[in-house]
C-alpha positions as semicolon CSV with decimal commas, in nm:
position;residue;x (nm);y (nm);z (nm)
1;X;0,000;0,000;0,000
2;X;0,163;0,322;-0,101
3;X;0,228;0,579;0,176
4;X;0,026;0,922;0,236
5;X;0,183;1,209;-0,050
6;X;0,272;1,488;0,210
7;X;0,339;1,866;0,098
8;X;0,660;1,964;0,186
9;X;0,715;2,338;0,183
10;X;0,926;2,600;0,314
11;X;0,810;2,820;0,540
12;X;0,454;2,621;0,519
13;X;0,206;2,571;0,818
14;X;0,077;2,240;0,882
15;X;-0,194;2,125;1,183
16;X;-0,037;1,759;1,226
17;X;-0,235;1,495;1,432
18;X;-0,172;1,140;1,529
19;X;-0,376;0,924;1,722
20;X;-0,350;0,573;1,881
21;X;-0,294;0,255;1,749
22;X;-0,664;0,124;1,762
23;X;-0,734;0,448;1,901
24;X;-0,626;0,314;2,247
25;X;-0,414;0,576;2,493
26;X;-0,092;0,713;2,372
27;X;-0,023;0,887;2,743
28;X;-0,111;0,670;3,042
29;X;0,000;0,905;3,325
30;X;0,139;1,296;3,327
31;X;0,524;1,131;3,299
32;X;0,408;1,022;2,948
33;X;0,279;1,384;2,893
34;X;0,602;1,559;3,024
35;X;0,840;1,292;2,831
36;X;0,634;1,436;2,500
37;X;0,642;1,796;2,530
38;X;1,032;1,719;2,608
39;X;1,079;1,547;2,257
40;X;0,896;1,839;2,121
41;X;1,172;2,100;2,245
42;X;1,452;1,856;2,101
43;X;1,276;1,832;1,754
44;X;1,267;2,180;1,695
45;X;1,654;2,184;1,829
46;X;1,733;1,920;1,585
47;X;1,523;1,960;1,239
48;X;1,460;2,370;1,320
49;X;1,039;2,338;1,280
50;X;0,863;2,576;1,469
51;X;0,559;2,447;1,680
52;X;0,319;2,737;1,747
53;X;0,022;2,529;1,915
54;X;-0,006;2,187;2,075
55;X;-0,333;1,990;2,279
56;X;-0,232;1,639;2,417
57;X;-0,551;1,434;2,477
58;X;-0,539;1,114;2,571
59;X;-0,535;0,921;2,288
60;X;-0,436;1,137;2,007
61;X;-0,239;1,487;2,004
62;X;-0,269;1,800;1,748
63;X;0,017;2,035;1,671
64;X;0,067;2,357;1,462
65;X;0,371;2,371;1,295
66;X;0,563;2,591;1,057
67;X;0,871;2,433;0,860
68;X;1,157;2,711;0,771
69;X;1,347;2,441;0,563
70;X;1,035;2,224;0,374
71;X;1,120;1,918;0,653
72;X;0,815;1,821;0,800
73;X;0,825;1,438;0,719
74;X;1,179;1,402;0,869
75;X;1,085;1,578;1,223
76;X;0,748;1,417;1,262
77;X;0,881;1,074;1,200
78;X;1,161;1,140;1,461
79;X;0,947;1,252;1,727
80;X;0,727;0,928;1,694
81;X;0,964;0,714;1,687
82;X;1,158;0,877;1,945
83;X;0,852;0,843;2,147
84;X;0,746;0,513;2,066
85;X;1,052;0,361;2,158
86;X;1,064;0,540;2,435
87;X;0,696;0,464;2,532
88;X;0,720;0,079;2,503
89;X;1,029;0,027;2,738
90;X;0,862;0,281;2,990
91;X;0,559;0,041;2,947
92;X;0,700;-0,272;2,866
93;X;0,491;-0,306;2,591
94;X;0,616;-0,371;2,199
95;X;0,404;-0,307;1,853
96;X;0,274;0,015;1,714
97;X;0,186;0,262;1,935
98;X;0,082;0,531;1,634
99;X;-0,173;0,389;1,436
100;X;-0,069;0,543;1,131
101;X;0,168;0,796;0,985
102;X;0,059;1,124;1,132
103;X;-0,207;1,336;0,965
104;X;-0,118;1,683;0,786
105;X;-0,306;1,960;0,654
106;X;-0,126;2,251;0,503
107;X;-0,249;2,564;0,590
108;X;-0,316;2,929;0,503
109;X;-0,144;3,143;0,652
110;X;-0,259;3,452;0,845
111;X;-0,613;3,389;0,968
112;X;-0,664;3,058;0,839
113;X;-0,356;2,952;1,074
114;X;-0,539;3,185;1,337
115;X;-0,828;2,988;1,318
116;X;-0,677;2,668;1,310
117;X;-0,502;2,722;1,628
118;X;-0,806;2,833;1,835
119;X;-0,990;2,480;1,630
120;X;-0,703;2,293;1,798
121;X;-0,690;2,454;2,186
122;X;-1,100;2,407;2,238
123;X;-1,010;2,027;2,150
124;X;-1,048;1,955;2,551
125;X;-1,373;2,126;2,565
126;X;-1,550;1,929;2,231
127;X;-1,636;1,659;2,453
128;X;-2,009;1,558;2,513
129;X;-1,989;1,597;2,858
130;X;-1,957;1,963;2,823
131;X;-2,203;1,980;2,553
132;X;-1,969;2,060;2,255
133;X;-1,995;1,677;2,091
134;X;-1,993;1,733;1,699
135;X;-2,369;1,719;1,658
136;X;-2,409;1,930;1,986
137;X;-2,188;2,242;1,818
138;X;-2,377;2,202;1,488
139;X;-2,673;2,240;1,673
140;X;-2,500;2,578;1,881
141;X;-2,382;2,718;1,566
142;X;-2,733;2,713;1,400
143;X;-2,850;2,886;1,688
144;X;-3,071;2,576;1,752
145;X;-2,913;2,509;2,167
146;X;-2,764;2,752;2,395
147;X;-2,545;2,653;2,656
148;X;-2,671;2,726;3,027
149;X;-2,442;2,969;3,216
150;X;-2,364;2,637;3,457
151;X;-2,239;2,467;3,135
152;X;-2,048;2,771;3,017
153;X;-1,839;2,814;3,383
154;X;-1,739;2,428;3,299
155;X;-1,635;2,485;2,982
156;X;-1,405;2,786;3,012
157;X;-1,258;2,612;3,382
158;X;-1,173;2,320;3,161
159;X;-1,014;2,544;2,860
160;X;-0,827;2,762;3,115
161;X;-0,694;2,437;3,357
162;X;-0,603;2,189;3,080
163;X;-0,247;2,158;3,165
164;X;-0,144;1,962;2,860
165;X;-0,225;2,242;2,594
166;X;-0,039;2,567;2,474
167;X;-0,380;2,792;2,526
168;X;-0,325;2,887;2,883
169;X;0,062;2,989;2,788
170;X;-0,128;3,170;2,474
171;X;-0,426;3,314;2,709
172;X;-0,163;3,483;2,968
173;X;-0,249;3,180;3,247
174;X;0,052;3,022;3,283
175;X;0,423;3,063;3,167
176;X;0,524;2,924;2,812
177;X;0,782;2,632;2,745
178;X;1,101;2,777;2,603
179;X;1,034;2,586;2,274
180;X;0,684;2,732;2,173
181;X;0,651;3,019;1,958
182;X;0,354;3,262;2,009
183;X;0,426;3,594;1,876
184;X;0,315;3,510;1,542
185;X;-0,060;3,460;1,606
186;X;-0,050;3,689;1,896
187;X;0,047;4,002;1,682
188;X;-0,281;3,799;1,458
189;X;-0,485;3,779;1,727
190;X;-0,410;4,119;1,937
191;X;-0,201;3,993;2,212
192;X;-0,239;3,747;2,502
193;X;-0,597;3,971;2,550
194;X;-0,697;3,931;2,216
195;X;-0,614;3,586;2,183
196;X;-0,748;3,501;2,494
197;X;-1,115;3,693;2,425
198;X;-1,105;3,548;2,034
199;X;-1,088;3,167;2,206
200;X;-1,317;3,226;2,488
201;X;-1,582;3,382;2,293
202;X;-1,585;3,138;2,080
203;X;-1,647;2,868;2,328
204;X;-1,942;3,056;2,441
205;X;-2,091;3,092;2,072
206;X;-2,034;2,780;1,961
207;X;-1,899;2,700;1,627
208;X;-2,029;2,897;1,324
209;X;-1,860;2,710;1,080
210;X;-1,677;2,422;1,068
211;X;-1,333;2,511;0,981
212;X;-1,263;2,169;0,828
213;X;-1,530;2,205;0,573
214;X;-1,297;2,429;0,362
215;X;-1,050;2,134;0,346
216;X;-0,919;2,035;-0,024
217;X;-0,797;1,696;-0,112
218;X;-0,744;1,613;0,268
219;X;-0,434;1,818;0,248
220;X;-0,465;2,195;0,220
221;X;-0,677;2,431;0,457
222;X;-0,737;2,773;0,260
223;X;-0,947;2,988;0,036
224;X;-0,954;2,842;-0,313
225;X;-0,663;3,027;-0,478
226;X;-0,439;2,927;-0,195
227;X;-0,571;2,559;-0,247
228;X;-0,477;2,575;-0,634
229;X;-0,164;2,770;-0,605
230;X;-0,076;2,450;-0,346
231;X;-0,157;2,210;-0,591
232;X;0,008;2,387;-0,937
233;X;0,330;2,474;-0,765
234;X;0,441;2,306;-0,428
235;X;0,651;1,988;-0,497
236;X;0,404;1,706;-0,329
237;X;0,715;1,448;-0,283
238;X;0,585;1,087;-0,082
239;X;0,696;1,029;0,224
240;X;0,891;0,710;0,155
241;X;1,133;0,907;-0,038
242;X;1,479;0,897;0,127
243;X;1,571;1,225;0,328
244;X;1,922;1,370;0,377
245;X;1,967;1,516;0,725
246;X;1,841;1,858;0,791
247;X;2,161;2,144;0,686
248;X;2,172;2,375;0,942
249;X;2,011;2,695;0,965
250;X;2,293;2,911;1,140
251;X;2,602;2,899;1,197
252;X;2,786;2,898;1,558
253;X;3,002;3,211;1,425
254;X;2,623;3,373;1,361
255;X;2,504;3,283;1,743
256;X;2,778;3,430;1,922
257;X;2,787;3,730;1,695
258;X;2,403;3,772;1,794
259;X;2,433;3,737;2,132
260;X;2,756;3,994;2,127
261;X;2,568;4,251;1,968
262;X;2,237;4,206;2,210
263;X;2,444;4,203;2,507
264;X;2,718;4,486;2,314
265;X;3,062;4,305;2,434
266;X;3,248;4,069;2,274
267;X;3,216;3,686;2,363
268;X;3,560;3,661;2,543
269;X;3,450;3,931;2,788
270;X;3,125;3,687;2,910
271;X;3,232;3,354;2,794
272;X;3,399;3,285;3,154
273;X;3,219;3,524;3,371
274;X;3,125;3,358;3,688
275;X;2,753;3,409;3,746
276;X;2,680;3,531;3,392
277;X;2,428;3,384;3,174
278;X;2,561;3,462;2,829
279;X;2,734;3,129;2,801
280;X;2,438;2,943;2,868
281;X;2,237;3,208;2,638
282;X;2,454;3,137;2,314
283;X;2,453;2,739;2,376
284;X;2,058;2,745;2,398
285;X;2,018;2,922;2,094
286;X;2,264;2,783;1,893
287;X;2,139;2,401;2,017
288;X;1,774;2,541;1,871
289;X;1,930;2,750;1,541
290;X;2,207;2,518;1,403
291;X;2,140;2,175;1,475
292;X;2,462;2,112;1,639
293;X;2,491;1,804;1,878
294;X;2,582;1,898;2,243
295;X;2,988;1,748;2,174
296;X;2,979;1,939;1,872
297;X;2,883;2,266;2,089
298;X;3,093;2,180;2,382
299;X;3,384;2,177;2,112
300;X;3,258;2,509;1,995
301;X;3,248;2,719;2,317
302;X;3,640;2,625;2,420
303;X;3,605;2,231;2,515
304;X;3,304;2,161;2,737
305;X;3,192;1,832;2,834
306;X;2,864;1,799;2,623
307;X;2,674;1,670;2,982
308;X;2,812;2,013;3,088
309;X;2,636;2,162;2,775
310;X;2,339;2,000;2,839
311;X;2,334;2,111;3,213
312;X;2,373;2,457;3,119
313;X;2,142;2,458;2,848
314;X;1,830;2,320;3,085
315;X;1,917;2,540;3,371
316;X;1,934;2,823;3,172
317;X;1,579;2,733;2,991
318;X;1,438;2,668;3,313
319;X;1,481;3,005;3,403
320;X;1,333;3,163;3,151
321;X;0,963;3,113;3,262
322;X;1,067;3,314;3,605
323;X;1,332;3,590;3,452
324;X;1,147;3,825;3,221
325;X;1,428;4,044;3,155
326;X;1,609;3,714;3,085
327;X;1,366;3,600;2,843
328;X;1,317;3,918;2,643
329;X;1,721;3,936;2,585
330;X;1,684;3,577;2,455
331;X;1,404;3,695;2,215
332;X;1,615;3,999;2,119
333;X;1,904;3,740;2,053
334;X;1,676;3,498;1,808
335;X;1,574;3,856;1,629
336;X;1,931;3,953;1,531
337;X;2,010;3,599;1,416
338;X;1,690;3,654;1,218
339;X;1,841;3,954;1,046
340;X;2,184;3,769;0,953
């Protein structure tokens, strides 16, 4: 049976899904959960994808990605095989754990993408329990059932407390992983406020439209000349075909250059600095911008031990969430790399 033809393309947007073999649980406990979002951070350190929205449920998950270098195939595949393998010794188990390749839809971008995201954060809502089952929203959207005020309070405590999506890190209640990238739809969307109204109203309004009723082939999301401008010009290559390993985007030369002109001194002034962060800085950006392995960047910054590397590079990402003047020089560092 030939394999799924999958739209590779630079810069392109993709919702990707993947559910259970047999549809049976894919997490069994928060470990499972926390092991996941970690093999999310390392595929965007290793293939360079951006992930701008994720919702873990229990037997499936749903991510929005864009793909700077046209590599979508070769990072999915990694992270579910990473996880797989993973999975099975945690659980002792063997087999399939996927129950197929994982599902993607190219996508618009600008509000198409916008919409897309806020389609895959109420995913922990559209349950029939809290009224939102697929024939309950068609209902909702037809103006046919309205939602008691009870039903409503449930609803947006379950959107706002579901600790396995990126909506309360996009909604302003809690503090985003290093790894996920909002700015994009918040500058769509407004900001954390805008964002945050857009979803919630729309959880009390019910679904006007189904988004994927605009769906072409099963593999674009977009108004029609988007669709045909997919189909005339992107190269549609299977994903059998052999990949070589993703080139890397930047350069270590490029990272340190960044963070020197950021911080405005020159790398030997930091490099050693007891207490100083710009070390760990420029080996947390340059694990996410060039693809370099963690001997390769202990080689790089004067002959570290790479479990050094890695030590640095989680300690300094784990202060991120608490440091805000930490995390906006970090931004300000990935902005000049952007500019090289």
């Amino acid at each position: 049976m030939a394999r799924a033809l999958r739209i590779e393309l630079k810069n392109g947007w993709y919702h990707v899904a993947n559910r259970g073999n047999d549809r049976q649980p894919i997490y069994l406990g928060d470990p499972d959960r926390r092991h996941f979002l970690d093999l999310l951070g390392e595929m965007i350190a290793r293939y360079a994808v951006e992930v701008h929205g994720y919702v873990l449920m229990s037997n499936h998950y749903h991510l929005l990605i864009r793909t700077p270098e046209a590599n979508l195939s070769a990072a999915m595949q990694w992270l579910n095989v990473a996880y797989s393998i993973w999975w099975n010794r945690r659980h002792g188990r063997s087999g399939h754990v996927f129950q197929a390749r994982f599902k993607a839809v190219l996508v618009e971008a600008g509000q198409w993408v916008l919409a897309c995201s806020l389609y895959l954060h109420l995913n922990p809502v559209a349950v029939q329990g809290l009224g939102l089952s697929k024939a309950e929203k068609a209902m909702e959207g037809k103006g046919l059932a309205k939602p008691d005020r009870e039903l409503l309070a449930k609803r947006l405590e379950k959107l706002r407390g579901y600790r396995w999506s990126s909506y309360p890190a996009y909604a302003g209640y809690s503090a985003a992983p290093g790894w996920l990238s909002t700015k994009e739809l918040w500058a769509r969307a407004g900001g954390r406020e805008g964002y945050r109204r857009l979803a919630e109203q729309r959880l009390r309004q019910g679904e006007q439209e189904s988004l994927w009723g605009h769906l072409k082939w099963g593999l674009v999301l977009g108004g029609e000349r988007f669709a045909e401008q997919a189909r005339a010009s992107i190269k549609v290559a299977r994903e059998s075909s052999n990949r070589r390993s993703l080139r890397r985007r930047r350069s270590w030369a490029e990272v340190v250059q960044a963070v020197e002109s950021v911080r405005g001194e020159k790398w030997e002034q930091f490099v050693n600095a007891h207490g100083d962060a710009g070390l760990a800085m420029t080996l947390s950006v340059a694990r996410r911008c060039t693809g370099m392995t963690l001997q390769e960047l202990g080689a790089a910054a004067g002959g570290m031990d790479y479990a050094a590397v890695g030590a640095a590079i989680r300690r300094f990402e784990q202060r991120l969430p608490k440091d805000r003047a930490l995390r906006a020089r970090s931004e300000e560092v990935r902005l000049e790399i952007e500019k090289l």
